[in-house]
KOLRO-893824 format. One record per residue (C-alpha): residue number from 1; y, z, x; residue in three letters. Coordinates in Angstrom, 1 decimal, decimal comma. Layout:
<nodes>
[node NUM [Y Z X] 'ALA']
...
</nodes>
This chain:
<nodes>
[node 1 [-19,1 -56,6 -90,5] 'UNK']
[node 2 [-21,1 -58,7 -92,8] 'UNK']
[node 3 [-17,8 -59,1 -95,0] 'UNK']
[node 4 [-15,8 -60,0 -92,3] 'UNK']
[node 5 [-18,5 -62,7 -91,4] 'UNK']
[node 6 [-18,7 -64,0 -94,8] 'UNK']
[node 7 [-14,7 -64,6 -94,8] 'UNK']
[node 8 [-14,2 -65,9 -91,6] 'UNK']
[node 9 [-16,9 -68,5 -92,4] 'UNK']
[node 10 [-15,6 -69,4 -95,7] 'UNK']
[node 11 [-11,9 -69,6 -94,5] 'UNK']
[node 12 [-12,7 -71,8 -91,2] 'UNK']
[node 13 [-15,0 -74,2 -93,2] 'UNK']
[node 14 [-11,9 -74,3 -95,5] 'UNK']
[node 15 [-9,2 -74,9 -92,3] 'UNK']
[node 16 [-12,5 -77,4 -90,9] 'UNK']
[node 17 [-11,9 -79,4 -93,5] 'UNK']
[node 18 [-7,9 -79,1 -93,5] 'UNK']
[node 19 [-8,6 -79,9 -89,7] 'UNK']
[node 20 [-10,7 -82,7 -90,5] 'UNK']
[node 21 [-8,5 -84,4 -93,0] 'UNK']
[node 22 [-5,7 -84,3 -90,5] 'UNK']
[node 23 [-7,5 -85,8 -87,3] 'UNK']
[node 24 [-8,4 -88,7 -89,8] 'UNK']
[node 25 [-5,1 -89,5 -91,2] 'UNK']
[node 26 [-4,0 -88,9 -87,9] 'UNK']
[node 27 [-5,9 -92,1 -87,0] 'UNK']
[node 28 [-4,9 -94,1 -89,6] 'UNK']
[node 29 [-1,1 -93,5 -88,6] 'UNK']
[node 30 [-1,9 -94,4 -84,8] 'UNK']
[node 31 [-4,0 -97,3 -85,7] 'UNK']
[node 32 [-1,1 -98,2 -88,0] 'UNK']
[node 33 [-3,5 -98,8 -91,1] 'UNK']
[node 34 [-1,0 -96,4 -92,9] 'UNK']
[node 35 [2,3 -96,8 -91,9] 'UNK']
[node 36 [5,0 -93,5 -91,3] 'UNK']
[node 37 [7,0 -95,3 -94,3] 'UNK']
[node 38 [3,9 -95,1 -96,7] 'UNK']
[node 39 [3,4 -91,4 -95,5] 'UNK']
[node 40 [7,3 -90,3 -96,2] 'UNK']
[node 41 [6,4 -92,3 -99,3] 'UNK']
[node 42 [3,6 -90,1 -100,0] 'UNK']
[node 43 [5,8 -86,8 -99,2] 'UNK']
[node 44 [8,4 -88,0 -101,7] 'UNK']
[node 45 [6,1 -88,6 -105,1] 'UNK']
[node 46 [4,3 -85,2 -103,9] 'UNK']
[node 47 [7,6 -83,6 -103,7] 'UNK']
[node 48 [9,6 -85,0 -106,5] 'UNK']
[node 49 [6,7 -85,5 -109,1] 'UNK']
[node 50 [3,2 -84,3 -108,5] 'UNK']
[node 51 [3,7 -80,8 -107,2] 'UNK']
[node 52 [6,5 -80,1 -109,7] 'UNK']
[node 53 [3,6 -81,5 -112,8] 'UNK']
[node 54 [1,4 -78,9 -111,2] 'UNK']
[node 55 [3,9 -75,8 -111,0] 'UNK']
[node 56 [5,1 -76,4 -114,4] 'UNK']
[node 57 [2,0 -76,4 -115,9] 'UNK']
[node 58 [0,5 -73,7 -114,2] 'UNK']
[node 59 [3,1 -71,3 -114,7] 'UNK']
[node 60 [2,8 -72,5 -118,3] 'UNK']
[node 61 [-0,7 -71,8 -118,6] 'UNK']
[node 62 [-1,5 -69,3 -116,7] 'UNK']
[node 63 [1,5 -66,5 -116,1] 'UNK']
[node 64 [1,9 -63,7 -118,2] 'UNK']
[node 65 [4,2 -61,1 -117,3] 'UNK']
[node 66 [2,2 -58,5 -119,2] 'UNK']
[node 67 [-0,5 -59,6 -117,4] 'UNK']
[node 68 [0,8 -59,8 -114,2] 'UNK']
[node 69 [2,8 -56,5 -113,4] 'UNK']
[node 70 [5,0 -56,5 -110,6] 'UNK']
[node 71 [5,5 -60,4 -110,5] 'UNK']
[node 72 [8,8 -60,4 -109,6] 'UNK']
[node 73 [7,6 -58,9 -106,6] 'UNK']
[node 74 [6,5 -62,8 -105,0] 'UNK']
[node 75 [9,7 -64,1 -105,0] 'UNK']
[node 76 [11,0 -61,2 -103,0] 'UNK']
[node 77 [8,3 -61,1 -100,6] 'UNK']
[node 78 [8,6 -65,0 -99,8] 'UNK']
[node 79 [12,0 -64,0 -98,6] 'UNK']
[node 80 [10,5 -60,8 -97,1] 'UNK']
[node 81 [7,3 -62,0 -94,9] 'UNK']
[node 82 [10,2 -65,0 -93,3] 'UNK']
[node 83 [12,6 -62,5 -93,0] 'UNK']
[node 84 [10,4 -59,9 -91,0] 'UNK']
[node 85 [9,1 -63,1 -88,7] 'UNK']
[node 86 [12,7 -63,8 -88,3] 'UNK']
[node 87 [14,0 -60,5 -87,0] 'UNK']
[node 88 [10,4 -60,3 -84,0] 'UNK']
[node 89 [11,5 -63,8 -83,0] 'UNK']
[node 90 [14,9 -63,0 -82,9] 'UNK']
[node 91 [14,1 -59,8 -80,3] 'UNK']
[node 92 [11,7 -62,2 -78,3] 'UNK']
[node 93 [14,4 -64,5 -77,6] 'UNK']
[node 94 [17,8 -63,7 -75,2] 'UNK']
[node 95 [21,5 -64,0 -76,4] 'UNK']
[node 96 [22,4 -66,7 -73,8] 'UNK']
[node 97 [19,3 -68,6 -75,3] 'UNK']
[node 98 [21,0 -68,8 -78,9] 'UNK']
[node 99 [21,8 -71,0 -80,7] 'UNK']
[node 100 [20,6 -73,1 -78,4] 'UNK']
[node 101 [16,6 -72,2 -79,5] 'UNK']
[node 102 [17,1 -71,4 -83,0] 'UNK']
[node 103 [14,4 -74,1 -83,8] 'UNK']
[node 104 [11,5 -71,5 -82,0] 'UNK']
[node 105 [13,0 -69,1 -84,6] 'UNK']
[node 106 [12,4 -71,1 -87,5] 'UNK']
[node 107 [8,7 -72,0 -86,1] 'UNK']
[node 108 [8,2 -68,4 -85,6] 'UNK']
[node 109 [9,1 -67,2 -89,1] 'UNK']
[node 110 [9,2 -70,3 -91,7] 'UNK']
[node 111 [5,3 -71,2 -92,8] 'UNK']
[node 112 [3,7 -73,3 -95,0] 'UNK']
[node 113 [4,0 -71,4 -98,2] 'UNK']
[node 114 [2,4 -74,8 -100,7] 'UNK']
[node 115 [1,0 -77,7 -98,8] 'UNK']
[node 116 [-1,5 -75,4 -96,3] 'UNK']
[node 117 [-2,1 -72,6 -99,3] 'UNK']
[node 118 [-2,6 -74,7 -101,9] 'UNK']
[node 119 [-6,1 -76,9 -100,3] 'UNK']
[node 120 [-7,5 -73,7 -98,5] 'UNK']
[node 121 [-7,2 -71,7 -102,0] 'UNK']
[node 122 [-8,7 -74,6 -103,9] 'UNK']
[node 123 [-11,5 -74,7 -101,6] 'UNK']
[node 124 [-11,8 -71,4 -100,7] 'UNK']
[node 125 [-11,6 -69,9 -104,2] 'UNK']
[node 126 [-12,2 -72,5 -106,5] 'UNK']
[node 127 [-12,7 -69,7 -109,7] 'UNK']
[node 128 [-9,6 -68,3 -108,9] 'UNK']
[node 129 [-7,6 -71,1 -108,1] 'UNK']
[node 130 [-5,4 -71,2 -111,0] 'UNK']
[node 131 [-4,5 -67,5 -110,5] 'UNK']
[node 132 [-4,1 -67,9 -107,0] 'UNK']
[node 133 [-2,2 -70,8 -107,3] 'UNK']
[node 134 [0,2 -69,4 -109,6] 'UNK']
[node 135 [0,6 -66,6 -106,7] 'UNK']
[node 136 [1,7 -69,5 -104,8] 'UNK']
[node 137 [4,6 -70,6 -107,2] 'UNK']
[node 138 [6,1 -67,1 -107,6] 'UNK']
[node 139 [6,2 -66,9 -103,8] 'UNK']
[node 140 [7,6 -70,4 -103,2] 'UNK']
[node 141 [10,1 -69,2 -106,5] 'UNK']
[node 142 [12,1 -67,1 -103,5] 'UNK']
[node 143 [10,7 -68,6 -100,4] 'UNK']
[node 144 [11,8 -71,9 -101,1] 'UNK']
[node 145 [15,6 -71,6 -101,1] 'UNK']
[node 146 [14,8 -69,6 -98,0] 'UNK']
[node 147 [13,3 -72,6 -96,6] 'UNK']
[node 148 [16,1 -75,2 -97,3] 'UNK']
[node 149 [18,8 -73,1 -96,4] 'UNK']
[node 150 [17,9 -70,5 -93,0] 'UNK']
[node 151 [15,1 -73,3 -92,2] 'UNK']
[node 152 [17,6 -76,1 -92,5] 'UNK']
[node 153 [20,4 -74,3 -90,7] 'UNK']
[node 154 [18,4 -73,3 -87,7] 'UNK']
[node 155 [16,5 -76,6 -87,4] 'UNK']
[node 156 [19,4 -79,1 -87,7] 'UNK']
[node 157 [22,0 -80,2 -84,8] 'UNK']
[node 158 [24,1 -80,7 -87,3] 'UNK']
[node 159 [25,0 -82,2 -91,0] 'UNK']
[node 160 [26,1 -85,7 -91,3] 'UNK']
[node 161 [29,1 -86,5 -93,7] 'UNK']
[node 162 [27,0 -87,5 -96,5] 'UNK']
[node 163 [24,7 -84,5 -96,0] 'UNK']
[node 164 [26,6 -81,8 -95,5] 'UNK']
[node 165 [24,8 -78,6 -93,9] 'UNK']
[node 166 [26,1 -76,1 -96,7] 'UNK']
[node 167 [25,9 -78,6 -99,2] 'UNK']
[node 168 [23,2 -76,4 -102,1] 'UNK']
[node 169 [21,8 -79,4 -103,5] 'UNK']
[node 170 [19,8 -79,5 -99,9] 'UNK']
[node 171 [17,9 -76,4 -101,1] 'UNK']
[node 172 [17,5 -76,8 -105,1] 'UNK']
[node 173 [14,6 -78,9 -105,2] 'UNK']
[node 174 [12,1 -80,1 -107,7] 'UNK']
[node 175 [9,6 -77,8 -106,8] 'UNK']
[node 176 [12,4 -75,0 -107,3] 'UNK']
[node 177 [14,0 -76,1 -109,9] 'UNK']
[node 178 [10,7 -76,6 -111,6] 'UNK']
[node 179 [9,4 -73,2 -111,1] 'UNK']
[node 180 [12,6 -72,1 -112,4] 'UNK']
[node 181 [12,4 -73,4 -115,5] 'UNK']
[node 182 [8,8 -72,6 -116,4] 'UNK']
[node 183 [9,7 -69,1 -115,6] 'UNK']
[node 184 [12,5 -69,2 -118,0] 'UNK']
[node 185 [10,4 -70,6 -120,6] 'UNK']
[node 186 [7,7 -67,9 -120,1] 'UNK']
[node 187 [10,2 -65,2 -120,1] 'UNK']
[node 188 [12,1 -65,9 -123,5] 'UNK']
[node 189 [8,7 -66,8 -125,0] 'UNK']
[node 190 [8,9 -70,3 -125,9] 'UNK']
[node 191 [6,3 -71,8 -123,4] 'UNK']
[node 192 [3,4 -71,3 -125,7] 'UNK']
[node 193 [5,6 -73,8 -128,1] 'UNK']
[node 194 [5,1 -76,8 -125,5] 'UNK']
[node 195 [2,7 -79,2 -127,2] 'UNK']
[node 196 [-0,6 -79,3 -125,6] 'UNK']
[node 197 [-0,8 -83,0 -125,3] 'UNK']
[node 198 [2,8 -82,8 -123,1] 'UNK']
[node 199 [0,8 -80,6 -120,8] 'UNK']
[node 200 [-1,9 -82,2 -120,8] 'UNK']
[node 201 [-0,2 -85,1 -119,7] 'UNK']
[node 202 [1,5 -82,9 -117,0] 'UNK']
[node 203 [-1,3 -81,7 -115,7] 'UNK']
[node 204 [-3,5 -85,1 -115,5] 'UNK']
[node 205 [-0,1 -85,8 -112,8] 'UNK']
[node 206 [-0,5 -82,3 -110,8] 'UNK']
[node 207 [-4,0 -82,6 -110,2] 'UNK']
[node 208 [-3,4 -85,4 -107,9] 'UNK']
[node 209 [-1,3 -82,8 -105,8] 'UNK']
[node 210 [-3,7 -80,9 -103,4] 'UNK']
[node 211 [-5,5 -83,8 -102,3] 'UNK']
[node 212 [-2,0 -86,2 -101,8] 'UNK']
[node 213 [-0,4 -83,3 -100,2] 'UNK']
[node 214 [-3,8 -82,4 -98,0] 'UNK']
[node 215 [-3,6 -85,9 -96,6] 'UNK']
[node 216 [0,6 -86,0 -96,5] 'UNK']
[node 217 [-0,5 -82,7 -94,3] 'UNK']
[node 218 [-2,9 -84,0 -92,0] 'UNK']
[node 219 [-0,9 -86,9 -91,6] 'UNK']
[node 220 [2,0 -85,2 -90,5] 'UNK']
[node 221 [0,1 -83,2 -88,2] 'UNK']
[node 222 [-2,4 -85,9 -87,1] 'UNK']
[node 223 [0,8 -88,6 -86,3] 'UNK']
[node 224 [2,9 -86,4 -83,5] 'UNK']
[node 225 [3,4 -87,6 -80,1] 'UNK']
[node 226 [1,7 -86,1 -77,4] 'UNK']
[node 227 [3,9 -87,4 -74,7] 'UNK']
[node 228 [6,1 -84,4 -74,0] 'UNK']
[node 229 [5,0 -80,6 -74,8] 'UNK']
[node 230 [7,7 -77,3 -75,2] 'UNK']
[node 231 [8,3 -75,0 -72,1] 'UNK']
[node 232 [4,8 -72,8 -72,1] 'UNK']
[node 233 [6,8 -69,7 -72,5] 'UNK']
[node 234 [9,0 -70,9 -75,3] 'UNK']
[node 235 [5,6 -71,8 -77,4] 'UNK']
[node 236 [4,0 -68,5 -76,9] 'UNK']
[node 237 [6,9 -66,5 -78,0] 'UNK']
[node 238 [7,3 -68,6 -81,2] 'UNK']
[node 239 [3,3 -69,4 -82,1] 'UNK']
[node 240 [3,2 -65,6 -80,9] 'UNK']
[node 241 [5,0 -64,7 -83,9] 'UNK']
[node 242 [4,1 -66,8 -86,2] 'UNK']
[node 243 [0,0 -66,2 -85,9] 'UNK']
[node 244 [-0,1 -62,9 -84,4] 'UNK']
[node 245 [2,7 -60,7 -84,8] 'UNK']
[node 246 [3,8 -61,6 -88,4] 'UNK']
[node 247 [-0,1 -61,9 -89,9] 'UNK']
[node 248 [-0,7 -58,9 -87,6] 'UNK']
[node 249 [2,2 -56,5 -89,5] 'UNK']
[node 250 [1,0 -57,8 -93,2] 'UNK']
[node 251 [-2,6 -56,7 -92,3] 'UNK']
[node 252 [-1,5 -53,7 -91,1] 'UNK']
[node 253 [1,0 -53,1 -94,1] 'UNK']
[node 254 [-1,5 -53,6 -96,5] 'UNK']
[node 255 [-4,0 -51,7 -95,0] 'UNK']
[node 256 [-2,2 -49,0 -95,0] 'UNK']
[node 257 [-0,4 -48,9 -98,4] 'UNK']
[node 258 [-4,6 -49,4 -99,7] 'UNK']
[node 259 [-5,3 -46,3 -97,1] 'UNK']
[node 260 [-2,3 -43,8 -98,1] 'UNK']
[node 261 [-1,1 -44,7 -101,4] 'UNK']
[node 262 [-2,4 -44,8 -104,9] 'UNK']
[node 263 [-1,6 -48,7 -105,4] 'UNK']
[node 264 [-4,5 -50,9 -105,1] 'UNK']
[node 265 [-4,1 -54,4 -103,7] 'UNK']
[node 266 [-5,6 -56,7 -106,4] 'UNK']
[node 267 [-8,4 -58,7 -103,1] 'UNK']
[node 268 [-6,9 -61,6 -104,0] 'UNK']
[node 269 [-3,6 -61,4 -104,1] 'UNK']
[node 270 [-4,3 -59,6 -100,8] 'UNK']
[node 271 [-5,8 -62,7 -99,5] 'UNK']
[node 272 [-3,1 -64,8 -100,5] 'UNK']
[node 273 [-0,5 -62,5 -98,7] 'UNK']
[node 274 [-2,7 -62,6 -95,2] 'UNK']
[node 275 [-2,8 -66,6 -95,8] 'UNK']
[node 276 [1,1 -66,7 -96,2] 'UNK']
[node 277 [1,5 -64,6 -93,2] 'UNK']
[node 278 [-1,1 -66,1 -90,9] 'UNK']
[node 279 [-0,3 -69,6 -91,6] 'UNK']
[node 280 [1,3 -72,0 -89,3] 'UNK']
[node 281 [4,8 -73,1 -89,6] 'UNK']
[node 282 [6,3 -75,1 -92,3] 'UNK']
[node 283 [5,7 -79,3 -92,2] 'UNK']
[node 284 [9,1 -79,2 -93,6] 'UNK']
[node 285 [10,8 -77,9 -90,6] 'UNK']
[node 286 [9,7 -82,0 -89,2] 'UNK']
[node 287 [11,7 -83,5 -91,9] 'UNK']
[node 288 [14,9 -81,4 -91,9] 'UNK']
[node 289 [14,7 -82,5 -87,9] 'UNK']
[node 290 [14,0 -86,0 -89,2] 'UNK']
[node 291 [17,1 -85,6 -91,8] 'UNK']
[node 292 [19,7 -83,8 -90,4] 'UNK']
[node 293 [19,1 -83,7 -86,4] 'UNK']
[node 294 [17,3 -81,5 -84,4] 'UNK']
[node 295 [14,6 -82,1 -81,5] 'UNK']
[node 296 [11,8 -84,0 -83,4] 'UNK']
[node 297 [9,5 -84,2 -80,2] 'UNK']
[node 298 [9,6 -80,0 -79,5] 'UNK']
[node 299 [8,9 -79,8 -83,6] 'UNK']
[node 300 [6,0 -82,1 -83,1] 'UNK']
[node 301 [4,8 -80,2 -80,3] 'UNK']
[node 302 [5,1 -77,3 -81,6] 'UNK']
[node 303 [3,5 -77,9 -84,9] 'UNK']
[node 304 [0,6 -79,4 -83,4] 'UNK']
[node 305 [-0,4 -76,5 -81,0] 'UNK']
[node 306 [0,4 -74,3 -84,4] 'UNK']
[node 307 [-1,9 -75,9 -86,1] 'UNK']
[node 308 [-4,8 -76,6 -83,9] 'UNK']
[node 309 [-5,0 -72,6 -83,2] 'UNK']
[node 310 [-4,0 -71,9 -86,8] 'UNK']
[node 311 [-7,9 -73,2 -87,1] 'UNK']
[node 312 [-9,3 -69,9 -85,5] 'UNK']
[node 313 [-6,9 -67,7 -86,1] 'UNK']
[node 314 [-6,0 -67,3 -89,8] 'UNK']
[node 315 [-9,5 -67,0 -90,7] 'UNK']
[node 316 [-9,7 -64,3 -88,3] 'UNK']
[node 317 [-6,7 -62,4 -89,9] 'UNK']
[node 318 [-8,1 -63,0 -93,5] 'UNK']
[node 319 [-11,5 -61,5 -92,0] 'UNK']
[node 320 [-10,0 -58,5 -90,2] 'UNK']
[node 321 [-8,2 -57,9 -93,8] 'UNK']
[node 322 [-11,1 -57,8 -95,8] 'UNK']
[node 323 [-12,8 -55,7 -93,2] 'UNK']
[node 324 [-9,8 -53,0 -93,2] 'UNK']
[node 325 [-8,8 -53,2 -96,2] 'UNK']
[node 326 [-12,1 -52,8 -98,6] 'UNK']
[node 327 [-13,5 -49,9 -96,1] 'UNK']
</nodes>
C-alpha cells in the first residue's frame, strides 16, 4: 500500500498542477486578457514548430533501436489502446443511435497521447523524462494518423469543399511527419551525422513545448461554456470508457502478462502505457469540431467533465498498476 500511496500522490500533485494551470488560463480566456485567437495562435506554433523541434531531437538523441527492443511495438499499440476503447464504446451504444453519436465514440476511445503526457511525465519523472518522452513519440508515430483520420471522421458533420473529409493531408502533420523522419534517420544510421550545433538549435525551440502546450491545454479546458451539458447517460457511457473501462483492461493486461509470462514490463514504460490509457480524451477532438463541423458545445462538455475527474482517476489507475504489477 505504501507504493500505491507514494504514486497516487506523485501523479495527482502532477494532474494538481495540470488542474491548476487550466483553471488559470481558463480565467484569462473569460476575462478576455488572452483572447481565443492568441490561444489558436498558441496551438498553431506548438503544433507546427515547437513540438516537431522537440520530437526531432529527441528521437535524435535519445532512440536506439539496439537499445530499445521491441520499439516498433509503440506505434502499434497507439493504434491498439484507441482501437480497444473504440470497439467497448461501440457495444455501449445502440444501432439506431449511430452515426448520429459517433462523437461519444471518439471521446470514449481517442486521448491525449502528447499534450496531457508530456507535462505529467516531465513533472512526474523528471530523470526519466527524455526516455519517457521518446515513449511518447513512438506512440504518437501510429496513434497520430489514428487521430486525424477515425477521430476526424467520427467528430465532423461533414467536410467542406476546401477540406475535404478523405483528403490525407488532414492527418500528415508536423508532429507526424517529423517523427517520421527522425526515425528514418535513426534507422539507416545517419542521425549521429546531424551537427550538434543544428540540434542544439532544435532543441533550445522544443523546450519551449511542455509549458506552451501545458497552458494551450488548460486553456482549452479552462475556456468551455458551461451553459449546456450532454444527456447524463450519454457522458457516462463515453467518460465510462475512456477512464475506467479502457485504463481498467491495460492494468489488467499488464498485470497479467508480468504475472503469467516471462516478459517483464520495463516500470516505466508500464507507467506510460496506464497514463495513455487512463487519460482523458484528446483536446484535438475540439478543433476538428471547430474545423470541419460537429457539436462544439457537447465536445466542450464533455471534455470538461473528462478532465475535472481525469484529476482523481488516472492517478488512481497509475497507483492500482504499481500496486499489481510490482507484487
Amino acid at each position: 500500500m505504501a507504493e500505491f500511496s507514494a504514486t497516487f500522490l506523485v501523479m495527482f500533485r502532477a494532474m494538481l498542477q495540470l488542474f491548476l494551470i487550466a483553471v488559470l488560463a481558463g480565467f484569462l480566456v473569460r476575462r478576455k486578457w488572452v483572447s481565443q485567437e492568441q490561444v489558436r495562435a498558441l496551438a498553431v506554433i506548438t503544433v507546427n514548430v515547437l513540438l516537431p523541434c522537440m520530437i526531432f531531437v529527441n528521437i535524435a538523441r535519445q532512440f536506439k533501436p539496439a537499445d530499445t527492443p521491441g520499439w516498433w511495438l509503440l506505434p502499434i499499440l497507439g493504434v491498439a489502446v484507441s482501437s480497444a476503447g473504440l470497439l467497448m464504446a461501440r457495444l455501449l451504444f445502440s444501432r439506431a443511435e449511430l452515426p448520429r453519436k459517433n462523437l461519444l465514440l471518439a471521446m470514449a476511445a481517442l486521448q491525449n497521447s502528447g499534450y496531457m503526457a508530456l507535462p505529467l511525465g516531465k513533472m512526474a519523472y523528471p530523470d526519466q523524462f527524455d526516455r519517457f518522452a521518446l515513449y511518447t513519440f513512438l506512440f504518437i508515430l501510429g496513434y497520430s494518423p489514428f487521430l486525424w483520420s477515425v477521430g476526424r471522421h467520427l467528430t465532423a458533420a461533414g467536410g467542406s469543399p476546401a477540406e475535404p473529409r478523405s483528403r490525407w493531408r488532414g492527418f500528415v502533420t508536423p508532429p507526424f511527419a517529423a517523427n517520421l523522419a527522425a526515425v528514418a534517420l535513426v534507422l539507416v544510421g545517419v542521425a549521429g551525422f546531424i551537427p550538434p550545433v543544428a540540434l542544439e538549435a532544435i532543441d533550445l525551440l522544443g523546450s519551449a513545448t511542455v509549458p506552451v502546450a501545458t497552458f494551450v491545454l488548460g486553456a482549452t479546458v479552462g475556456g468551455i461554456a458551461l451553459s449546456v451539458w450532454p444527456p447524463w447517460a450519454d457522458a457516462v457511457r463515453a467518460i465510462g470508457v475512456k477512464l475506467v473501462l479502457l485504463p481498467g483492461l491495460m492494468v489488467t493486461a499488464l498485470t497479467a502478462l508480468t504475472a503469467w509470462t516471462p516478459v517483464r514490463v520495463e516500470p516505466l514504460l508500464g507507467n506510460f502505457l496506464v497514463i495513455q490509457a487512463a487519460s482523458a480524451p484528446a483536446t484535438a477532438l475540439a478543433l476538428q469540431v471547430r474545423k470541419y463541423g460537429g457539436d462544439a458545445q457537447q465536445t466542450g462538455s464533455l471534455l470538461l467533465i473528462s478532465y475535472s475527474l481525469c484529476l482523481v482517476t488516472l492517478p488512481l489507475w497509475l497507483g492500482l498498476w504499481c500496486l499489481m504489477g510490482r507484487s
